[in-house]
mmCIF file of the C-alpha atoms, coordinates in Angstrom:
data_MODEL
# 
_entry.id   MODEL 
# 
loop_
_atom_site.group_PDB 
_atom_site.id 
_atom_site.type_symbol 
_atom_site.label_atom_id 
_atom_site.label_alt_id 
_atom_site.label_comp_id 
_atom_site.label_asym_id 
_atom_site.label_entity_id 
_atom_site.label_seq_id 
_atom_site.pdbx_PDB_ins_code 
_atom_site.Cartn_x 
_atom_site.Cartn_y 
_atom_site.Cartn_z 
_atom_site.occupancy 
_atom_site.B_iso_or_equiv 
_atom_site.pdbx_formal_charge 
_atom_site.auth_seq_id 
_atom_site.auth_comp_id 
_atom_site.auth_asym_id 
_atom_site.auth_atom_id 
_atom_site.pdbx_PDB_model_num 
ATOM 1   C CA . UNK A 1 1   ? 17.623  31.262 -130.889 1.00 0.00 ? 1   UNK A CA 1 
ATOM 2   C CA . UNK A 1 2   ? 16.653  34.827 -129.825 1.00 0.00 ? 2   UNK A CA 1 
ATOM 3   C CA . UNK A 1 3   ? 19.974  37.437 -128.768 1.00 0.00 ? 3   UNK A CA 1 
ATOM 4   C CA . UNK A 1 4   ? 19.651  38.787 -125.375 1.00 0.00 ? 4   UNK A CA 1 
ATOM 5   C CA . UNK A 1 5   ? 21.838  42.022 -125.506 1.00 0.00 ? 5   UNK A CA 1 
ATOM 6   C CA . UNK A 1 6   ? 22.365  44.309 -122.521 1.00 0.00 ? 6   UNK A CA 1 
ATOM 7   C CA . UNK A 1 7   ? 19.205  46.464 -122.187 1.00 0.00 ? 7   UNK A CA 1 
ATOM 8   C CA . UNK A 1 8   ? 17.136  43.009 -121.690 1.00 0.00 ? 8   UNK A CA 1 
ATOM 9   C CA . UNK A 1 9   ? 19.705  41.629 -119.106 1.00 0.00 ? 9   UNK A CA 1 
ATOM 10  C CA . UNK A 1 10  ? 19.499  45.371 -116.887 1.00 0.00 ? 10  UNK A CA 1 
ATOM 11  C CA . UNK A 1 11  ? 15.537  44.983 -117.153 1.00 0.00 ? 11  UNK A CA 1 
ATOM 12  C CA . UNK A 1 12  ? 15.263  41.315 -115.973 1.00 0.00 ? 12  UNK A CA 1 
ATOM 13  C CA . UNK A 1 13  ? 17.517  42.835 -113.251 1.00 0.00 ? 13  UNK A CA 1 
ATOM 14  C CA . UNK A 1 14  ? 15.449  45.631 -112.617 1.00 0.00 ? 14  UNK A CA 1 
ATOM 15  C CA . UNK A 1 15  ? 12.338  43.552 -112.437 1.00 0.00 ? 15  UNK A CA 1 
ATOM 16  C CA . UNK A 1 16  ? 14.072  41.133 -109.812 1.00 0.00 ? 16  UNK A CA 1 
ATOM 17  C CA . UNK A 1 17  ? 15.186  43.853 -107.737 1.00 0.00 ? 17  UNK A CA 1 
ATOM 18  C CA . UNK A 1 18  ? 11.261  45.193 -107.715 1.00 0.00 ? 18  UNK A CA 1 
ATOM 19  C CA . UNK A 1 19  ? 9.713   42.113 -106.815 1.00 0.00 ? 19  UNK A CA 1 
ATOM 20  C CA . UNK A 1 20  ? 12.205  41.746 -104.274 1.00 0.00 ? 20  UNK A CA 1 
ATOM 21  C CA . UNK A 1 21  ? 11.053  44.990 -102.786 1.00 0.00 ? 21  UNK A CA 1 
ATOM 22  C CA . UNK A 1 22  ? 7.644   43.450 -103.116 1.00 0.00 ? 22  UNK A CA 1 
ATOM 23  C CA . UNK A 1 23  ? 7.992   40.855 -101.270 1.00 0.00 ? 23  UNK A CA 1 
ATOM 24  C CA . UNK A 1 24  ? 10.025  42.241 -98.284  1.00 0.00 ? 24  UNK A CA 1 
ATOM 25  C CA . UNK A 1 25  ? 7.589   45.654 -98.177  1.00 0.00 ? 25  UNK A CA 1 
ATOM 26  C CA . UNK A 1 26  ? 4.128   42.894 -97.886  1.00 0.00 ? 26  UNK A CA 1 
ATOM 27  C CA . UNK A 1 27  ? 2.408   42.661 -94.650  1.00 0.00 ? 27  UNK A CA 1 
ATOM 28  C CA . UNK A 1 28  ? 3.340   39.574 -92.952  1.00 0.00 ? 28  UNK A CA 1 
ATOM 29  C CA . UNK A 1 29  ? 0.472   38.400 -89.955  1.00 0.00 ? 29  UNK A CA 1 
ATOM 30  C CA . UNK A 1 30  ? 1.557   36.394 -87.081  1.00 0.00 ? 30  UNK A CA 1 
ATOM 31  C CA . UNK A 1 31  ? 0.028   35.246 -83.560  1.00 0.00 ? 31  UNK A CA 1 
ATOM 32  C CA . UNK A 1 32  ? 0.607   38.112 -81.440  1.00 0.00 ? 32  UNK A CA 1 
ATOM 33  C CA . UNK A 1 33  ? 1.940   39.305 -78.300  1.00 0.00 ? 33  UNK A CA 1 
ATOM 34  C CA . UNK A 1 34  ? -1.367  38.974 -75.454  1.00 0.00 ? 34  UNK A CA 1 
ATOM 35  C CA . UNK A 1 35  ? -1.033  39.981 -71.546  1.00 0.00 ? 35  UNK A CA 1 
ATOM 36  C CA . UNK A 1 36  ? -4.029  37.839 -70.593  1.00 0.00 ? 36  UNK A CA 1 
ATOM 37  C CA . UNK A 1 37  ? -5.256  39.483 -67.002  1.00 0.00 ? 37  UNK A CA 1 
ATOM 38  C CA . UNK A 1 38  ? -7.700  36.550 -66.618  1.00 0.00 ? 38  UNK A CA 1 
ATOM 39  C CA . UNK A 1 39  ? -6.857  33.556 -68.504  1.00 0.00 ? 39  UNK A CA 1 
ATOM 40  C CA . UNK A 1 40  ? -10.083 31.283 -68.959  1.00 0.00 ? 40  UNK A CA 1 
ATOM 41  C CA . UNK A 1 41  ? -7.628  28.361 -70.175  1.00 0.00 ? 41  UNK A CA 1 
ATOM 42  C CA . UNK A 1 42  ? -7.174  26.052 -73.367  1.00 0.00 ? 42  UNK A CA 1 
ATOM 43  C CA . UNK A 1 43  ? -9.852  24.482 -75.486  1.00 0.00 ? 43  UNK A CA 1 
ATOM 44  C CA . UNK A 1 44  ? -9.494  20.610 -75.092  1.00 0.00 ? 44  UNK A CA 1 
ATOM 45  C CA . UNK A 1 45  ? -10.354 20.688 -79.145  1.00 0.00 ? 45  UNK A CA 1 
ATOM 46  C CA . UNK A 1 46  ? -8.819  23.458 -81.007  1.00 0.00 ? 46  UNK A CA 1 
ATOM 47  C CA . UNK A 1 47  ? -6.019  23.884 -78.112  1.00 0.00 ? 47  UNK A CA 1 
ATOM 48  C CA . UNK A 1 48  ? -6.618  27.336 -78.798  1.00 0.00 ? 48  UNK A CA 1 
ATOM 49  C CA . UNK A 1 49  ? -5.661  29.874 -75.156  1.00 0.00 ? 49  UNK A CA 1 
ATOM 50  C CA . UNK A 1 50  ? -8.702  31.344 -74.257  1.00 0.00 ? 50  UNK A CA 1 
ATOM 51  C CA . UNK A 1 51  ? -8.371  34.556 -72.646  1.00 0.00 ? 51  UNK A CA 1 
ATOM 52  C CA . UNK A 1 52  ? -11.672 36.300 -70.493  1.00 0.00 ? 52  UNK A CA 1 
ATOM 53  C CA . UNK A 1 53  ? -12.342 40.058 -71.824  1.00 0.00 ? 53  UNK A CA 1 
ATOM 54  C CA . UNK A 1 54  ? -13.140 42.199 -68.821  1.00 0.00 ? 54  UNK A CA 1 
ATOM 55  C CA . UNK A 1 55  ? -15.019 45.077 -68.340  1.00 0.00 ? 55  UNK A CA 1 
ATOM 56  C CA . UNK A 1 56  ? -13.393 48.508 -67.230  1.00 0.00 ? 56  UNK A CA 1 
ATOM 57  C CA . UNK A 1 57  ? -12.062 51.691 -68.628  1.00 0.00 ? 57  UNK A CA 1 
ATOM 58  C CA . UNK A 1 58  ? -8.631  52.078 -67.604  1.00 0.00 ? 58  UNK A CA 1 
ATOM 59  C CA . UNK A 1 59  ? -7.034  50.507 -70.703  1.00 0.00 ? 59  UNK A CA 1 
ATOM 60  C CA . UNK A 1 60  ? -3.697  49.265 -67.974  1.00 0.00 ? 60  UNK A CA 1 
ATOM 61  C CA . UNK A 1 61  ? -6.911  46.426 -66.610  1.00 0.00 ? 61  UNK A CA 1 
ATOM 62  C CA . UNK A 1 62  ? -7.556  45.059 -70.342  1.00 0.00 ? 62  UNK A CA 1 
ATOM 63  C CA . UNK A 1 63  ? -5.716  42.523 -72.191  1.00 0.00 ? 63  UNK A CA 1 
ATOM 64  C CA . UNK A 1 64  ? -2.786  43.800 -73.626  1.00 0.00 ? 64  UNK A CA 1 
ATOM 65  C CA . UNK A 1 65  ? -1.625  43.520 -77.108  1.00 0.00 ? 65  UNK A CA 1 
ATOM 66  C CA . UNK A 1 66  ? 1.856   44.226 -78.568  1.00 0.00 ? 66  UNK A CA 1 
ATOM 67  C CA . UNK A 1 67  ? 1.968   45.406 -81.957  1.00 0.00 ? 67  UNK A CA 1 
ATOM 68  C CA . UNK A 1 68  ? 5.846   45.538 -83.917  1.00 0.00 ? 68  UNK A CA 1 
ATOM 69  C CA . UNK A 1 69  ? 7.117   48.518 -84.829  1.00 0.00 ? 69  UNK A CA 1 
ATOM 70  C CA . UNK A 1 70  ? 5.539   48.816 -88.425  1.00 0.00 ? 70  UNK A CA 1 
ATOM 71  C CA . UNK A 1 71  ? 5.506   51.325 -91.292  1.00 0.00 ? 71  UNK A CA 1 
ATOM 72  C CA . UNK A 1 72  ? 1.739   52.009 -92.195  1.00 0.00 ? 72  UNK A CA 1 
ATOM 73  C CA . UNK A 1 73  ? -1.031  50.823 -90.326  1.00 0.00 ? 73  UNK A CA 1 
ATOM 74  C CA . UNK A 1 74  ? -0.468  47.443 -89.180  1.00 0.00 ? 74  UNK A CA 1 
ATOM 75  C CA . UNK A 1 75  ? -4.074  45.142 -88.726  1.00 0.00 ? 75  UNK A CA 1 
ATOM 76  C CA . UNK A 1 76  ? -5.138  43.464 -85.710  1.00 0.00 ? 76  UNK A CA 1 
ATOM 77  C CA . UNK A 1 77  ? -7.507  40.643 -85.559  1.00 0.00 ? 77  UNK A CA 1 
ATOM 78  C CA . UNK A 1 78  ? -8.815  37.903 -83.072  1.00 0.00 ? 78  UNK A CA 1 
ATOM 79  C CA . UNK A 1 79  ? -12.159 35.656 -82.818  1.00 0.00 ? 79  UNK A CA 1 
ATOM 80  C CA . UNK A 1 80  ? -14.462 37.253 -79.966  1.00 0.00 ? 80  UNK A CA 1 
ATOM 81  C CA . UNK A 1 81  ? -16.786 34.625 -78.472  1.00 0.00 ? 81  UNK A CA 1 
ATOM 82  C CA . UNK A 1 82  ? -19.579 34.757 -76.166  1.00 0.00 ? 82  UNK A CA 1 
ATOM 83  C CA . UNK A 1 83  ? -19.176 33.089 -72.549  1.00 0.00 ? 83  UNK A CA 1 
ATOM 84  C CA . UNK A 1 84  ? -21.675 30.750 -71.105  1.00 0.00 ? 84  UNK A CA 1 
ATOM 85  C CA . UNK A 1 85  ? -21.504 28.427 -68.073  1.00 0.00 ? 85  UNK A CA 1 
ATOM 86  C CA . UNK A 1 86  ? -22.722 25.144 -69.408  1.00 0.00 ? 86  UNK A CA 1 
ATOM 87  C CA . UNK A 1 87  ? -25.519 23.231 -67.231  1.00 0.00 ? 87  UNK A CA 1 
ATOM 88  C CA . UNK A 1 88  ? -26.538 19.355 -67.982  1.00 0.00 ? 88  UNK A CA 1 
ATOM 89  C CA . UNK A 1 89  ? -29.292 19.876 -65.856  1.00 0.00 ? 89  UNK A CA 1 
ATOM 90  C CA . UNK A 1 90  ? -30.775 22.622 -67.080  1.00 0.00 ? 90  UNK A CA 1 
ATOM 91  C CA . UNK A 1 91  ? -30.647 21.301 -70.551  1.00 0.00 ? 91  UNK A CA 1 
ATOM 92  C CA . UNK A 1 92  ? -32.545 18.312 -68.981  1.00 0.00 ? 92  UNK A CA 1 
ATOM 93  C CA . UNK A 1 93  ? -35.034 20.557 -67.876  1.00 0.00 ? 93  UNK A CA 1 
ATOM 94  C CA . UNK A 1 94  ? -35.673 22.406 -71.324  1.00 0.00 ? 94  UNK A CA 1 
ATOM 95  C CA . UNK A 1 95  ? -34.242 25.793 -69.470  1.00 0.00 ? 95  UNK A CA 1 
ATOM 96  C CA . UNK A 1 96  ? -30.970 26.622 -70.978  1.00 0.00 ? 96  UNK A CA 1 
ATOM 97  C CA . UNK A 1 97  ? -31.360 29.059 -73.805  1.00 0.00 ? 97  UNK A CA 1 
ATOM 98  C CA . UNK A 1 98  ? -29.537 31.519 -73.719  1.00 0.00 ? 98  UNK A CA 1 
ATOM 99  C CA . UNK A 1 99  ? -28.695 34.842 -76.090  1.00 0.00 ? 99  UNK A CA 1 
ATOM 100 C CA . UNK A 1 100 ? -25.693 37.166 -75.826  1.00 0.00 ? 100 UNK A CA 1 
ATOM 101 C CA . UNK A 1 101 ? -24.825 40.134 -77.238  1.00 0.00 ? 101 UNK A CA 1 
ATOM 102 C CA . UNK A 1 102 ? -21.558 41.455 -75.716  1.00 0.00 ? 102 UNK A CA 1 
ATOM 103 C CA . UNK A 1 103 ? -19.814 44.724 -76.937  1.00 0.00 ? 103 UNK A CA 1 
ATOM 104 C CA . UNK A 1 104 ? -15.984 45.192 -76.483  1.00 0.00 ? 104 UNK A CA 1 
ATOM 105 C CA . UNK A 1 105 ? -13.840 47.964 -77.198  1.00 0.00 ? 105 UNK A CA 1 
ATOM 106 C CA . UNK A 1 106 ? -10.023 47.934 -78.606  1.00 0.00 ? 106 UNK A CA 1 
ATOM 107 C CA . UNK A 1 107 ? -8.353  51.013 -76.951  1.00 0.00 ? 107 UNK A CA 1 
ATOM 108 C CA . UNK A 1 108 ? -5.060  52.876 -77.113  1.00 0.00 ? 108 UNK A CA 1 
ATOM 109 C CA . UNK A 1 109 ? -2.357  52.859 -74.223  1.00 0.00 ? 109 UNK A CA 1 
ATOM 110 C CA . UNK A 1 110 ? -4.269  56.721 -73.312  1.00 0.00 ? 110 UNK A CA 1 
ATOM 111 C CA . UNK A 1 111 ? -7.845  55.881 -73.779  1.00 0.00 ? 111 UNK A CA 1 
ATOM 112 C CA . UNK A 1 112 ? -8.820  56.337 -77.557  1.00 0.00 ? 112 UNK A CA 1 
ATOM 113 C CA . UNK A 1 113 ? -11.132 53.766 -78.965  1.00 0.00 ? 113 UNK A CA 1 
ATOM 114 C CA . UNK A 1 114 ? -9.904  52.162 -82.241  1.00 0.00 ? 114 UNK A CA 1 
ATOM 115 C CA . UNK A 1 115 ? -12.671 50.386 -82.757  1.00 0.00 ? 115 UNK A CA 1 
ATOM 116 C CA . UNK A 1 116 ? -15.461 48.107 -81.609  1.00 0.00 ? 116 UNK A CA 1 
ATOM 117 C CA . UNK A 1 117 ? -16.705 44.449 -81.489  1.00 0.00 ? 117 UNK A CA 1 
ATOM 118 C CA . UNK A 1 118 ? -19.643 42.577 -81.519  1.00 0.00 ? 118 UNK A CA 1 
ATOM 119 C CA . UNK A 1 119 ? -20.368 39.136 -80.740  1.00 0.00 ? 119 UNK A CA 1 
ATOM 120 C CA . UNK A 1 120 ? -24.104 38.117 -80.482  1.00 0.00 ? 120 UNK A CA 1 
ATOM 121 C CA . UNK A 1 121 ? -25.115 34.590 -80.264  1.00 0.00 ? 121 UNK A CA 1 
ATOM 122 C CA . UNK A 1 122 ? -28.003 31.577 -78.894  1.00 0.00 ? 122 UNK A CA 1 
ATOM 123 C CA . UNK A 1 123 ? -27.053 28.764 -76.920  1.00 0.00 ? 123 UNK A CA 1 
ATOM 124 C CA . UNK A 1 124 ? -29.598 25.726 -76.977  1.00 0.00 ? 124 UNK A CA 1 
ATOM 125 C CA . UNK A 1 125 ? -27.295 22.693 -75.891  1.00 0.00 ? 125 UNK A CA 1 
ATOM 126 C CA . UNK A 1 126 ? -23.734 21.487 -76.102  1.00 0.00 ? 126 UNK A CA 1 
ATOM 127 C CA . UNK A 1 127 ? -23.617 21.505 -79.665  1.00 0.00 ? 127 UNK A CA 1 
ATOM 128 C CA . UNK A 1 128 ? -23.616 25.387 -79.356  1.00 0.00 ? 128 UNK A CA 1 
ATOM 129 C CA . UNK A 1 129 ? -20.330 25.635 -77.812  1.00 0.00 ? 129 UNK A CA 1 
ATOM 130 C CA . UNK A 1 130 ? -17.185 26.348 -79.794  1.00 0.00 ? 130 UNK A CA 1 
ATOM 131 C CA . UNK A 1 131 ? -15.090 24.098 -77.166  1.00 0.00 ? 131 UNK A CA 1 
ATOM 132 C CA . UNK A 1 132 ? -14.905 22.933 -73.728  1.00 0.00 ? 132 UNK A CA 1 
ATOM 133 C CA . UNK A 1 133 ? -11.720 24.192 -71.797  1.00 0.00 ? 133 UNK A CA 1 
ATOM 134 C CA . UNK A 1 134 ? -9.117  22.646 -70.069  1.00 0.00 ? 134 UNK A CA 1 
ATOM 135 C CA . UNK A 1 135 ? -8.698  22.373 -66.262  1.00 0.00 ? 135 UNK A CA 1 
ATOM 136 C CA . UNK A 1 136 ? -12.466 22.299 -64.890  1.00 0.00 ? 136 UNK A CA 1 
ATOM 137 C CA . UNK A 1 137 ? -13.554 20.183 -61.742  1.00 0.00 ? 137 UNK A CA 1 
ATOM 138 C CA . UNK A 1 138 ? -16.412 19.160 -64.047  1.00 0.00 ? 138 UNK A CA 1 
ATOM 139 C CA . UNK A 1 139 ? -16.766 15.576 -65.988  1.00 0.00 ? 139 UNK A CA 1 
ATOM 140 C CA . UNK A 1 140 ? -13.767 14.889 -68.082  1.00 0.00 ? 140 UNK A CA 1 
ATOM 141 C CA . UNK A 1 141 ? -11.521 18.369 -66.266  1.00 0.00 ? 141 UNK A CA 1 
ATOM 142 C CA . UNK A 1 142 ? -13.420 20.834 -68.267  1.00 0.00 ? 142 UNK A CA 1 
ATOM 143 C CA . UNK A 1 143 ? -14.620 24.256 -66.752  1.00 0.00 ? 143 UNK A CA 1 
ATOM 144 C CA . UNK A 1 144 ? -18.554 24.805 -66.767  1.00 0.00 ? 144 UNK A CA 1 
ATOM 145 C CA . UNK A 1 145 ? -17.852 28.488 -68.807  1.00 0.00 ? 145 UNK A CA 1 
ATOM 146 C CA . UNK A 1 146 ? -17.249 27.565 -72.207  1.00 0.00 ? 146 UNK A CA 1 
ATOM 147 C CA . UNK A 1 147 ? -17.107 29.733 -75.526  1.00 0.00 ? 147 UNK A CA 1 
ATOM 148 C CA . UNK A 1 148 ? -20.481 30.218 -77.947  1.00 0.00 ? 148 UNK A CA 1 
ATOM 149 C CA . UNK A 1 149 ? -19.675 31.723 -81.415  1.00 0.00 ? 149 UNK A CA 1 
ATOM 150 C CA . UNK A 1 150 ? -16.637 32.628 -83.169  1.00 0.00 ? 150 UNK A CA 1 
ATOM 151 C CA . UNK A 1 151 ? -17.203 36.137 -84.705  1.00 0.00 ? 151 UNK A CA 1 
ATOM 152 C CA . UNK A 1 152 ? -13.783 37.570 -86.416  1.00 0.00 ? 152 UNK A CA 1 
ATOM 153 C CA . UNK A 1 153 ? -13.117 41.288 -85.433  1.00 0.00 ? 153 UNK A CA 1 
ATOM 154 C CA . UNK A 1 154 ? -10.345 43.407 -87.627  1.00 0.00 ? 154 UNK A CA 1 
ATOM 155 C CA . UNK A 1 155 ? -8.821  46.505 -86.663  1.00 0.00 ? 155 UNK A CA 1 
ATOM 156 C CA . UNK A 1 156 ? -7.071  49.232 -88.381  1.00 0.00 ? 156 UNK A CA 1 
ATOM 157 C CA . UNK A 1 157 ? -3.995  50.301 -86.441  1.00 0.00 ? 157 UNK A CA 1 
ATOM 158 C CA . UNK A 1 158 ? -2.806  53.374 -87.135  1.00 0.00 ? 158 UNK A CA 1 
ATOM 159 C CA . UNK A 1 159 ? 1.360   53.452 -87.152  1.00 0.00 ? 159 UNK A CA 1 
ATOM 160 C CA . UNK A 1 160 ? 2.570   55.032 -84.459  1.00 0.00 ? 160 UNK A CA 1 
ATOM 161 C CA . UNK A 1 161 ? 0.523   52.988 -82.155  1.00 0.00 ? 161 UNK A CA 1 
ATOM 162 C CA . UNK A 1 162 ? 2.710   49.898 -80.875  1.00 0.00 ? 162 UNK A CA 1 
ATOM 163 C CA . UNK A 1 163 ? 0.183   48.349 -77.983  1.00 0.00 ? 163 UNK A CA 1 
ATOM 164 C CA . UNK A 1 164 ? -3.927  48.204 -77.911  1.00 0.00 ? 164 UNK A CA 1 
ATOM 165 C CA . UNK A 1 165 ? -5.887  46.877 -74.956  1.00 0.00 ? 165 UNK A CA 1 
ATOM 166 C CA . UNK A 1 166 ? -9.238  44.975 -75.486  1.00 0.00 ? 166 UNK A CA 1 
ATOM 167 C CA . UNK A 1 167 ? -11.797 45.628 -72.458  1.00 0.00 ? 167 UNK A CA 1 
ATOM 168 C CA . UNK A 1 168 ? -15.247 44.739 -72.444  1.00 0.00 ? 168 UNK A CA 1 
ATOM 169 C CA . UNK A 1 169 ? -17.992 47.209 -72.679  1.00 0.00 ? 169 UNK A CA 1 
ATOM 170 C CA . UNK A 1 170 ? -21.440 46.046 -71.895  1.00 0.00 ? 170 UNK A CA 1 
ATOM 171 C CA . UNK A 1 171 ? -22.916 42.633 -71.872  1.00 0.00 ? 171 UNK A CA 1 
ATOM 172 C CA . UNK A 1 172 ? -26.645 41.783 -72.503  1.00 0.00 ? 172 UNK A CA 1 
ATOM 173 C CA . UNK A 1 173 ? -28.349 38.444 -72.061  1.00 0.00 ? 173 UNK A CA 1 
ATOM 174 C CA . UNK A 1 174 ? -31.858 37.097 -72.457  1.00 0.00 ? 174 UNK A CA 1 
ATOM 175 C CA . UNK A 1 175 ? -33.001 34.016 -70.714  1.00 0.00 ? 175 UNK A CA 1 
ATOM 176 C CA . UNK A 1 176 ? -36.082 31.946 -70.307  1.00 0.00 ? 176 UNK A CA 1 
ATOM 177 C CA . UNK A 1 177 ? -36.894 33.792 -66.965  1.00 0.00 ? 177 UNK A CA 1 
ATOM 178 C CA . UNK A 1 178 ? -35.695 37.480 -68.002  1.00 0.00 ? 178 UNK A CA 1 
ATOM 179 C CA . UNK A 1 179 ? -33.001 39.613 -69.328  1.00 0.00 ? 179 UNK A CA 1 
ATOM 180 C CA . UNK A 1 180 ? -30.067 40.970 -67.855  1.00 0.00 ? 180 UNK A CA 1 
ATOM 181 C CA . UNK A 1 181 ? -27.085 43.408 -68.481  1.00 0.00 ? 181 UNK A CA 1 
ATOM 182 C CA . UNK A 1 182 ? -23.707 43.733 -67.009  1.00 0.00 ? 182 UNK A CA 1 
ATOM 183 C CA . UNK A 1 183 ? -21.614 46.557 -67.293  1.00 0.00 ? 183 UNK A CA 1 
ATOM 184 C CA . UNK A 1 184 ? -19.130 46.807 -64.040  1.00 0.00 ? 184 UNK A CA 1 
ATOM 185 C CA . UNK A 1 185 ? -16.070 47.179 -63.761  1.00 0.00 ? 185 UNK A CA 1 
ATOM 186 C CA . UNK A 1 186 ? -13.910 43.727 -63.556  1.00 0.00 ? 186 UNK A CA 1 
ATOM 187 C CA . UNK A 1 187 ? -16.634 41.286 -64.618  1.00 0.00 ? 187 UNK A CA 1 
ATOM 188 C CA . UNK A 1 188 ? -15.843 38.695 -67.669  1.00 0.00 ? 188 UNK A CA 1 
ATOM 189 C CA . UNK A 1 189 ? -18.391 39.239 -70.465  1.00 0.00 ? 189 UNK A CA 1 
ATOM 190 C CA . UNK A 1 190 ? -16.915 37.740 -73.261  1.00 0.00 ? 190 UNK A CA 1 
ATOM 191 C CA . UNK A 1 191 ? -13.959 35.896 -74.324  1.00 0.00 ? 191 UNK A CA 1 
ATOM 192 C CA . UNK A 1 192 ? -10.911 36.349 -77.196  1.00 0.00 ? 192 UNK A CA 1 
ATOM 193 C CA . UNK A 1 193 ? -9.245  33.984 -78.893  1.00 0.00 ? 193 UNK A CA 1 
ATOM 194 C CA . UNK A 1 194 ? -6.581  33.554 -82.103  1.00 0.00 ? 194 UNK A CA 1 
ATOM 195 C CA . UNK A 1 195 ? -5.280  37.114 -82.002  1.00 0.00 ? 195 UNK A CA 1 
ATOM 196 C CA . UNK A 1 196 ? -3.157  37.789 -85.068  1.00 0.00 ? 196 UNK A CA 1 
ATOM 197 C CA . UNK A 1 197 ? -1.283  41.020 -86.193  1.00 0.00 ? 197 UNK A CA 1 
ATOM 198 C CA . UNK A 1 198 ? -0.521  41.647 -89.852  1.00 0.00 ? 198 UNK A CA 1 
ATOM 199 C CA . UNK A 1 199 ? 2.106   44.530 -90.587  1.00 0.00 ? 199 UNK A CA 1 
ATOM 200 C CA . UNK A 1 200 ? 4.858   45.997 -92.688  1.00 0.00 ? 200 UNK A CA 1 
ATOM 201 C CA . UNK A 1 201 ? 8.166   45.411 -90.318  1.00 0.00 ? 201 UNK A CA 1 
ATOM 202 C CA . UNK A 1 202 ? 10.483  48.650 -90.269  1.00 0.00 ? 202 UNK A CA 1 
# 
C-alpha cells in the first residue's frame, strides 16, 4: 500500500477543479431559435420543419436566427436543400431533370455578410428527394415542392453578434428545355433545415 500525503490530495483536487472548468467552458450545440417567414412545412419522414429561404436584402425579410449570449465565437449550422416541385407526369414523360445551384447568404441584424452557402444538386425522379412534406392537396397530403440534397453549411459567429438572418441570393436552374435564374426579391429559392448553434454560454 502506497501513502498518499497532502501534496497528492491538493493535486487530485486541483486536477478536478480543472476539468471541471473544462467541461463547463466546452461549446455545447443545440437546435436553435428560427423566425421562419415562409414555412414550407414538416417532412412526413425525418419530421424535420422545413423552412423556405427567400430572396431579398433587407436582413428584417430573412429567417431569423437567435444566437445565446456566448463568450467567443459561437458556430451556426443548418442543412440547405434545393427546392423542386415534384411532377408524376413529367417523370412519365422522361422530362423532369432538373439541376440547381442556389446561393444564400447568412447576414448580420445591419447588413454584413458572415458568410455564404451553396447547395447544387440533379433531380431525375422521386428517389432524388430528401422528403415529401406534410400538408399538400397532392396523393397521400404531401405538397408538390419537396427538398433535393442535404448540403451542411457552418458559420463562424463572431461574439458580439446575438441574431443572423439567412436570405437567399440567386438561384440558377437548368432544364431539359432551357435555363433559368431567379434573383427577386421575395421568391423561395431554396430551403433550410436542422439549424443548430454550438457556443460557450456566459
Amino acid at each position: 500500500m502506497v501513502a498518499r500525503g497532502p501534496t497528492y490530495r491538493w493535486a487530485l483536487c486541483l486536477g478536478l477543479v480543472v476539468a471541471t472548468v473544462g467541461v463547463e467552458l466546452r461549446a455545447q450545440p443545440e437546435p436553435a431559435e428560427v423566425a421562419c417567414p415562409s414555412m414550407l412545412g414538416r417532412g412526413l419522414t425525418t419530421e424535420r420543419r422545413f423552412c423556405d429561404v427567400l430572396t431579398g436584402r433587407d436582413p428584417i425579410s430573412g429567417i431569423i436566427v437567435t444566437i445565446p449570449p456566448h463568450r467567443g465565437e459561437a458556430t451556426l449550422t443548418f442543412d440547405l436543400s434545393n427546392r423542386h416541385t415534384y411532377s408524376e407526369d413529367q417523370i412519365r414523360a422522361g422530362r423532369a431533370f432538373a439541376r440547381y445551384t442556389a446561393t444564400v447568404g447568412v447576414l448580420t441584424a445591419d447588413g454584413a455578410l458572415l458568410a455564404r452557402g451553396v447547395v447544387q444538386s440533379e433531380f431525375r425522379n422521386a428517389d432524388d428527394l430528401v422528403d415529401r412534406i406534410d400538408g399538400g392537396a397532392g396523393p397521400r397530403g404531401v405538397k408538390a415542392v419537396a427538398p433535393v440534397d442535404l448540403e451542411r453549411v457552418v458559420v463562424t459567429v463572431p461574439a458580439e453578434i446575438t441574431e443572423v438572418s439567412i436570405l437567399g441570393e440567386l438561384l440558377e436552374v437548368i432544364r431539359i428545355d432551357g435555363r433559368d435564374t431567379f434573383q427577386s426579391p421575395g421568391r423561395p429559392i431554396a430551403i433550410v433545415s436542422n439549424v443548430e448553434v454550438e457556443y460557450r454560454p456566459r
